[in-house]
C-alpha positions in Angstrom: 59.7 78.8 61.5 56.8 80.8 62.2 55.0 84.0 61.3 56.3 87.3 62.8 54.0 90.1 61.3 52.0 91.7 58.7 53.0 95.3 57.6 50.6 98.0 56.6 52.0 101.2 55.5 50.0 104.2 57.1 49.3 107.8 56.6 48.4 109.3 60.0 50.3 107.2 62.7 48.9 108.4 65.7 45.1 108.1 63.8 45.6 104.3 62.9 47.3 102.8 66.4 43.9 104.5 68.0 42.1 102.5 65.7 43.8 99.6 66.2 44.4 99.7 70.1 40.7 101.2 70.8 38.5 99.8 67.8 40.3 96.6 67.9 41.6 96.0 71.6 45.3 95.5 70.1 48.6 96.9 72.5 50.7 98.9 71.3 53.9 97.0 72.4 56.6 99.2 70.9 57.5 101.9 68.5 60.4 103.3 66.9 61.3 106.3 65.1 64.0 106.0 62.9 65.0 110.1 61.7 67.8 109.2 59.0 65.3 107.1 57.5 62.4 109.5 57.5 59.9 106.5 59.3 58.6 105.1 62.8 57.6 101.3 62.9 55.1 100.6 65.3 54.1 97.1 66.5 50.6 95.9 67.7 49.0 92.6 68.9 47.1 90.7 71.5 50.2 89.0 72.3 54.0 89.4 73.2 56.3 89.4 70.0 58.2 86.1 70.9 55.4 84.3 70.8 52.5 85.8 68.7 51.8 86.9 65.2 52.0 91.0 65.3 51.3 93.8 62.8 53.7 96.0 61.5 52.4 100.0 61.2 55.2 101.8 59.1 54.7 105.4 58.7 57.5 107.0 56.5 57.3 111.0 57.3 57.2 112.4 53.9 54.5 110.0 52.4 50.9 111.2 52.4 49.0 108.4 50.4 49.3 105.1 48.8 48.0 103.2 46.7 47.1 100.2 47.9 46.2 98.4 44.0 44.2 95.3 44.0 46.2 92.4 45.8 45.3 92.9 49.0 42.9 91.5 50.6 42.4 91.7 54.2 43.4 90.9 57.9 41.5 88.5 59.9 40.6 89.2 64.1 38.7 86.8 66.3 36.6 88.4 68.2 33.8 87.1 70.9 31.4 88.6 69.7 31.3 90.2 66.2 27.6 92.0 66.4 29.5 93.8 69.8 32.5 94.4 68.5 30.6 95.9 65.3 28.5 97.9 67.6 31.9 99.2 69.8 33.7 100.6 66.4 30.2 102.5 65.2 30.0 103.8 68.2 33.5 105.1 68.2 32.9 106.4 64.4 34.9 103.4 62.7 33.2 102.1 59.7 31.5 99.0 59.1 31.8 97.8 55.5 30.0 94.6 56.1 27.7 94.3 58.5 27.9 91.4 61.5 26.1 88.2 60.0 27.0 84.6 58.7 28.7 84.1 55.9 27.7 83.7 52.1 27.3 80.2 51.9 27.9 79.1 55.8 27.3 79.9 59.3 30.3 81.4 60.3 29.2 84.7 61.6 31.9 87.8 60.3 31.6 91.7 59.4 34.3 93.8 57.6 35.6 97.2 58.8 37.7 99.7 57.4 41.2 101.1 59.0 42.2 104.7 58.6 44.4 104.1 55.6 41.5 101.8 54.2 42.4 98.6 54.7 40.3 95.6 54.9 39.6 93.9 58.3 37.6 91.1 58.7 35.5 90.2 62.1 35.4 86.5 62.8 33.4 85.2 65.9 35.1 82.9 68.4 
């Protein structure tokens, strides 16, 4: 067994893959409308599908918010460099939550940005 994806359901398609594939250096390796069904599915990652973990965008046509209620939490990316990669998605006007910095408690050094749709993802240095 192994993990497949995460899916995040999205409001402006087009809006979050940019944020994903130029805020968050992701691919987008495929995407698929499905018009009896009123949704695309589009699929991102660092890595080819048969072999890495991927997330799921689903964007159903006739949906224009959701509410996202308290159980989620967030989505963790390694990056290099987290005070860069917090610099790169300021700079191309993505929000920091959280700015780059260690941990309560520890050393590891993390920030937290906000997608689009708001959802939580969390920086963690390499």
């Amino acid at each position: 067994m192994r993990l497949l994806h995460t899916m995040l359901r999205v409001t402006d398609l087009q809006k979050s893959i940019a944020f994903y594939t130029e805020m968050l250096d992701m691919k987008l390796l495929r995407s698929t409308d499905f018009p009896d069904g009123k949704f695309t599915l589009a699929f991102l990652g660092y890595g080819d599908e048969s072999d890495s973990t991927v997330l799921e965008l689903t964007h159903n046509w006739d949906t224009d918010s959701y509410d996202m209620g308290n159980a989620y939490g967030h989505i963790a990316v390694e990056v290099d460099d987290v005070y860069a990669a917090c610099d790169k998605i300021k700079a191309k006007g993505g929000e920091v939550v959280r700015e780059a910095g260690p941990m309560k408690h520890g050393s590891t050094i993390l920030a937290f940005v906000r997608d689009p749709d708001g959802y939580m993802i969390e920086l963690l240095g390499g």
